[in-house]
FIVO-417230 format. One record per atom (N, C-alpha, C): residue in three letters; x, y, z. Coordinates in steps of 0.02 Angstrom, whole numbers, plus 50000, padded with zeros to 5 digits. Layout:
alaXYZ ...
***
This chain:
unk495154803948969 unk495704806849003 unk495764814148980 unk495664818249042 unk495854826649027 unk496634828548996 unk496754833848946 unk497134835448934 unk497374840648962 unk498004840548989 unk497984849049053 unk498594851648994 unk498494859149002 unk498874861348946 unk499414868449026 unk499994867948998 unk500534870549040 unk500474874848988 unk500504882349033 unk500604889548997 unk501034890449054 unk501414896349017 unk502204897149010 unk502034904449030 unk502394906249115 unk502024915949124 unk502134919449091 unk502714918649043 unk502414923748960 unk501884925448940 unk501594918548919 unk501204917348900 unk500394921348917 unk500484920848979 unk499784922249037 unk499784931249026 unk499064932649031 unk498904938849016 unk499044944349067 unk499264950449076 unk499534955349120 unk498884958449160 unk498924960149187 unk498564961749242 unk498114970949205 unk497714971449200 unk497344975149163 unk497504983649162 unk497874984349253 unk498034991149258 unk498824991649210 unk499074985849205 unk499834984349192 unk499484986349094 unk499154982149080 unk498994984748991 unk498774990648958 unk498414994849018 unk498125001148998 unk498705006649027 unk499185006949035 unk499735011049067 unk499825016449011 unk499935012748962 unk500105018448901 unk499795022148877 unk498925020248870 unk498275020648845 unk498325027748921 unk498465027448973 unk498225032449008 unk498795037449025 unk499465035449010 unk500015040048998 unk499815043148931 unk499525040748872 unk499445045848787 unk498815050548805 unk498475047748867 unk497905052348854 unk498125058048900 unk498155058548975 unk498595061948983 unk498985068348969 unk499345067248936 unk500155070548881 unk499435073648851 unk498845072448789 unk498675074948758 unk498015080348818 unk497895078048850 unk497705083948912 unk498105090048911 unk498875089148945 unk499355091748941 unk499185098048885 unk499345093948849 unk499525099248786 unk499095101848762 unk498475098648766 unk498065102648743 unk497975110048801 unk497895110148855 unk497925115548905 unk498515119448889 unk498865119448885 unk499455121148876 unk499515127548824 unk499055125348756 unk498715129248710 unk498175135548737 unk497765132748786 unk497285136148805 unk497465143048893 unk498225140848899 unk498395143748964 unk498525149548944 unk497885155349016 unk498275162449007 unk498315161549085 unk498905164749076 unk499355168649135 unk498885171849194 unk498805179649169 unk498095181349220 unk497595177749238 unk497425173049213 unk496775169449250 unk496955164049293 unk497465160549266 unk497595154149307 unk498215154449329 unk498495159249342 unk499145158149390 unk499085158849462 unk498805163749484 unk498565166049552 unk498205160149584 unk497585157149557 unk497625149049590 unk498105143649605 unk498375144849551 unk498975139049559 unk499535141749610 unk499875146549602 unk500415147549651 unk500245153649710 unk499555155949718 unk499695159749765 unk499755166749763 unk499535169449696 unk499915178449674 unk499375181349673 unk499475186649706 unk498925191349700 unk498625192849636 unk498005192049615 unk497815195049531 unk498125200049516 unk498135204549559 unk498005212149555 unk498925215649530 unk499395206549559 unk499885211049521 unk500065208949451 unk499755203149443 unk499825201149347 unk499425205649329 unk498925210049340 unk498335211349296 unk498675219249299 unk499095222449340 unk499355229549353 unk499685230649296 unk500025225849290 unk500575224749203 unk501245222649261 unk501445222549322 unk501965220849376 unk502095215349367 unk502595214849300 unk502555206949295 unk503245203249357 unk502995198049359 unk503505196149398 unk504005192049371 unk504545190849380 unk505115186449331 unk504765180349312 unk505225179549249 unk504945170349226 unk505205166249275 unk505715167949290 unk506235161249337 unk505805161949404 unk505605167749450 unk505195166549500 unk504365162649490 unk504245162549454 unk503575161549403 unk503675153849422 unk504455150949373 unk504585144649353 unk504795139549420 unk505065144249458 unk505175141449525 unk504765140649567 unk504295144649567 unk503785143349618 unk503255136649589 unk503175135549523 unk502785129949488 unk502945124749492 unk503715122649506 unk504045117349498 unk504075114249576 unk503955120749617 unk503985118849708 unk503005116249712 unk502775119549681 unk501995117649701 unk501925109249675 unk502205106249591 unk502205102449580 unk502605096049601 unk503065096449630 unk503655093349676 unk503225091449735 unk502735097849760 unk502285094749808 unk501725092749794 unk501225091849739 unk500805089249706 unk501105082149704 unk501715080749666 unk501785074149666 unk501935068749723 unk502235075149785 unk502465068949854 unk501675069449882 unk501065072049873 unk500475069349900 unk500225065549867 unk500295063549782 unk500075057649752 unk500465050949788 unk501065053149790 unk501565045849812 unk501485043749869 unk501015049849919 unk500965047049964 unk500155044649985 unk499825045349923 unk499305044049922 unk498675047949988 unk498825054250001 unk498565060050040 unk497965060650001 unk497485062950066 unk496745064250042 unk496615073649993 unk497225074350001 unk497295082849976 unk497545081649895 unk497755077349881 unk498005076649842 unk497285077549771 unk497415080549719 unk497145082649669 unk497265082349605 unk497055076349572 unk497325074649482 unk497265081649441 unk496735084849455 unk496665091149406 unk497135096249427 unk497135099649494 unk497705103349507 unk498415101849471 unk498675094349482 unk499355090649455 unk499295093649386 unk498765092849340 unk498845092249267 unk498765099849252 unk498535104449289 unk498745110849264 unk499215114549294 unk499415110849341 unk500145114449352 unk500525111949303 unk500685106249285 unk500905102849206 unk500885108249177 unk500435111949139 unk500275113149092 unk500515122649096 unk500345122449163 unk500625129949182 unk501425131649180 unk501785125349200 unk502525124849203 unk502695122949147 unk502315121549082 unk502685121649016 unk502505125948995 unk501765131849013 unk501725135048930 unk502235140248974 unk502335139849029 unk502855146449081 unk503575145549040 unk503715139049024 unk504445138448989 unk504405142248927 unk503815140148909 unk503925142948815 unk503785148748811 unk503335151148868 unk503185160048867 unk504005164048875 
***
């Protein structure tokens, strides 16, 4: 006679994308930050939002708050094409605008 053993859905193991969540949120964050270290202004801002080189590189700086606002509108829309799962949508773009909209805070 078989013994059937009752597990309890506690018990039962999570679904694999559900266990690695954190494992890919720490790596992530340490992306983040590490760029974040490595961000200059003149080289990678003009990709990201749109600015002519020619006026970061003049010395014409333009405000932090226009800087900060325009990063936070590109990323606002970076994230409604992840949510909406759009073929435009771009993990690397997302993570250096991240990284552009914090070292922009601390600059």
């Amino acid at each position: 006679m078989a013994k059937t053993i009752n597990h309890s859905r506690s018990l039962q193991k999570k679904p694999y994308a559900t266990r690695q969540r954190p494992r890919l949120a720490k790596a992530i964050e340490t992306t983040v930050k590490t760029g974040v270290r490595h961000y200059d202004r003149i080289l990678h801002l003009p990709g990201l939002i749109g600015i002519d080189p020619g006026v970061l590189s003049a010395g014409e700086e333009m405000p932090k708050e226009a800087v900060v606002a325009r990063l936070e509108r590109a990323l606002r829309a970076e994230r409604r094409r992840a949510k909406a799962g759009h073929w435009a949508y771009d993990l690397n773009r997302h993570i250096a605008l991240r990284q552009a909209l914090i070292a922009e805070r601390e600059f």
